[in-house]
C-alpha positions as CSV (number, residue, x, y, z in Angstrom):
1,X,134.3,122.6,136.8
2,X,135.2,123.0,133.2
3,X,138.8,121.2,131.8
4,X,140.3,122.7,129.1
5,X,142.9,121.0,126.6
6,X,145.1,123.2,125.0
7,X,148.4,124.0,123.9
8,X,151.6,121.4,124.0
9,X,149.5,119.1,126.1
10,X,146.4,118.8,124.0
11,X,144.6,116.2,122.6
12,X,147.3,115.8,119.6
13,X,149.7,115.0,121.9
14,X,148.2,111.4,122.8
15,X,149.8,108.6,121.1
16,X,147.9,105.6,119.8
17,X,149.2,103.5,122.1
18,X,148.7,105.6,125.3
19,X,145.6,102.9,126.5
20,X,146.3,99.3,126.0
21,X,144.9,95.8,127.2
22,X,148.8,95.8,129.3
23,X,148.3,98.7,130.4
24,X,144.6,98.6,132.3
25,X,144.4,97.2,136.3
26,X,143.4,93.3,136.4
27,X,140.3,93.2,136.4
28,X,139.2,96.6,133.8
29,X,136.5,95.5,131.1
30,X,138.2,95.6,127.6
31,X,135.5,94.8,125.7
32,X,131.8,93.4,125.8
33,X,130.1,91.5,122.7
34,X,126.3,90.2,123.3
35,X,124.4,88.0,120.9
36,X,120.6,87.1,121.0
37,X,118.5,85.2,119.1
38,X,114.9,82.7,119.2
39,X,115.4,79.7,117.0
40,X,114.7,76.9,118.9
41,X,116.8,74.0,119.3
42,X,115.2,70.6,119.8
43,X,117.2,67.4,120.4
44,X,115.7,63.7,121.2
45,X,119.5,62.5,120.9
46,X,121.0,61.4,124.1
47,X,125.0,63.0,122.4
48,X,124.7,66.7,123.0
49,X,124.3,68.9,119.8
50,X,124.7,72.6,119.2
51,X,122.0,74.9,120.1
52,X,121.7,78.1,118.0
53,X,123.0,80.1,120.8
54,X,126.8,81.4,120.3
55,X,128.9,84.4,120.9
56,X,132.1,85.4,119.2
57,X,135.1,87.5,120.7
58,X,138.5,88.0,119.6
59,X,140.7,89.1,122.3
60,X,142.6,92.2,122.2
61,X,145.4,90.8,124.8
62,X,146.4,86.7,124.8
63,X,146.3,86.8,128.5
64,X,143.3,88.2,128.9
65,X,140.1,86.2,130.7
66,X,136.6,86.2,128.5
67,X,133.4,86.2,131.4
68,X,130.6,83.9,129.6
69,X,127.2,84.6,130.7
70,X,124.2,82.6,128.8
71,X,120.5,82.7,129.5
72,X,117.8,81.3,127.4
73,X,113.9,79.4,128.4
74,X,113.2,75.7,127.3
75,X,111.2,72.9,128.0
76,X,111.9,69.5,128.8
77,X,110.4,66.1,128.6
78,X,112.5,63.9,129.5
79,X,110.9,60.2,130.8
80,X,113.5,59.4,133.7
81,X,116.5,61.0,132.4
82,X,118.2,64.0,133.0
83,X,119.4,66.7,130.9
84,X,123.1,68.5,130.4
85,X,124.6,71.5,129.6
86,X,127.5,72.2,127.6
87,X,129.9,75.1,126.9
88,X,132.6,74.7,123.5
89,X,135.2,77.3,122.6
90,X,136.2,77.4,118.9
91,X,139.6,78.9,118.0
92,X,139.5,80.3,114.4
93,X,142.2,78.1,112.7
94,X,143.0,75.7,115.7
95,X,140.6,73.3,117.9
96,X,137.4,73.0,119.8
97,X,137.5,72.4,123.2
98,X,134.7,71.7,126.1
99,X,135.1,74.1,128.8
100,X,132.0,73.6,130.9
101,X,130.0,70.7,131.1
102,X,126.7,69.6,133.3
103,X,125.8,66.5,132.6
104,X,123.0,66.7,135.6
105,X,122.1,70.3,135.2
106,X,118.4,68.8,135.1
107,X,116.3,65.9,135.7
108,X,113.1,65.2,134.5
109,X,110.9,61.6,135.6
110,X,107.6,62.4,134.0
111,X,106.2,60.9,131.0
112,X,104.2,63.4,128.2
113,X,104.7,66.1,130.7
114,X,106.3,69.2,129.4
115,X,108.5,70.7,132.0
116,X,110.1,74.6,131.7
117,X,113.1,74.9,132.4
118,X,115.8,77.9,132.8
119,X,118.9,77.0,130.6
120,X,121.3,79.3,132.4
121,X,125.4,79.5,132.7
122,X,127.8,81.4,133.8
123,X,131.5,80.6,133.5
124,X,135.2,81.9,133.2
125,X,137.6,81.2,130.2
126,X,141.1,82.2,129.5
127,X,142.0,83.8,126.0
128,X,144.8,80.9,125.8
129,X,147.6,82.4,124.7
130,X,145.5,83.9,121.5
131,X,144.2,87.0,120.3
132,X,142.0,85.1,117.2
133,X,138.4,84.8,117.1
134,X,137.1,82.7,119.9
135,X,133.5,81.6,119.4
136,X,131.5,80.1,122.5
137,X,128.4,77.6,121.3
138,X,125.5,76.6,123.7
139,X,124.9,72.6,123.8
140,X,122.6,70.6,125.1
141,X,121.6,66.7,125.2
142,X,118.5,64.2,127.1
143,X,119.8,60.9,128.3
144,X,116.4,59.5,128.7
145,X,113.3,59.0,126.0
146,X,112.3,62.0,126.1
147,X,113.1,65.7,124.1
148,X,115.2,68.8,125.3
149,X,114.1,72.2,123.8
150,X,116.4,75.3,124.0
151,X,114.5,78.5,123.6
152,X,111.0,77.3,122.8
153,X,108.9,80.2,122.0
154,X,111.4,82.4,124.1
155,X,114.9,84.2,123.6
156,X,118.5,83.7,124.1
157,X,121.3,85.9,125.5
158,X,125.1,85.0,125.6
159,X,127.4,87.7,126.6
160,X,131.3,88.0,126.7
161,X,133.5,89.9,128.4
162,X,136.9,90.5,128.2
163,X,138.8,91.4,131.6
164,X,142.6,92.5,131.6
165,X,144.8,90.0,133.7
């Protein structure tokens, strides 16, 4: 079956505003940004720090909710202590905020025994009220003796995706 645009209804005749983040069901995909990388992050502090691993999005609509989805290898040693996970969201020009924390996502009770591990997160945010640049930073921490390593020798994925609401 073959459309055909023509005439007073054609193509010219669709405004720039004829698809907007109000106008798509709950739910529609606005947009999708995904950032990789492999630098490794290694920490022996027991405070978390920032991995390299961070996404940026600026929402289209301020009501809008932003899917976070973060995947990366590691290793662990980690002599009777376990490990945590952290999400921040930075708002260009206003605050950063923790919106997901583990602080048991792992445990490790071996001495001078390095460990893999699967450093992966999946979480919801809203767009709070902004349409800004949002950026979404990867932290992790060792409350033992030992050391945490995000994305030894491997690669990191963080995706975001913003829904309609």
């Amino acid at each position: 079956m073959t459309t055909t645009i023509t005439g007073a209804t054609g193509v010219n005749q669709i405004t720039d505003d004829a698809v907007t983040p109000a106008k798509l069901p709950n739910g529609s995909v606005i947009q999708f940004v995904r950032a990789t990388g492999s630098t490794e992050t290694s920490s022996t502090a027991t405070s978390y720090v920032s991995t390299n691993a961070s996404v940026t999005i600026t929402p289209l609509s301020s009501s809008s909710h932003i899917y976070l989805s973060h995947t990366a290898g590691g290793l662990l040693n980690n002599s009777g202590g376990q490990i945590g996970l952290k999400i921040i969201r930075a708002v260009s020009g206003g605050a950063t905020t923790d919106i997901y924390q583990s602080n048991r996502y792992g445990y490790c009770s071996s001495d001078n025994i390095w460990i893999p591990t699967n450093w992966a997160v999946v979480d919801v945010d809203e767009a709070h009220n902004t349409t800004s640049a949002i950026t979404y930073t990867i932290q992790i921490n060792q409350n033992g003796s030992g050391e945490v390593r995000h994305c030894d020798t491997a690669s990191w994925n963080f995706v975001a995706m913003e829904f309609a609401q």
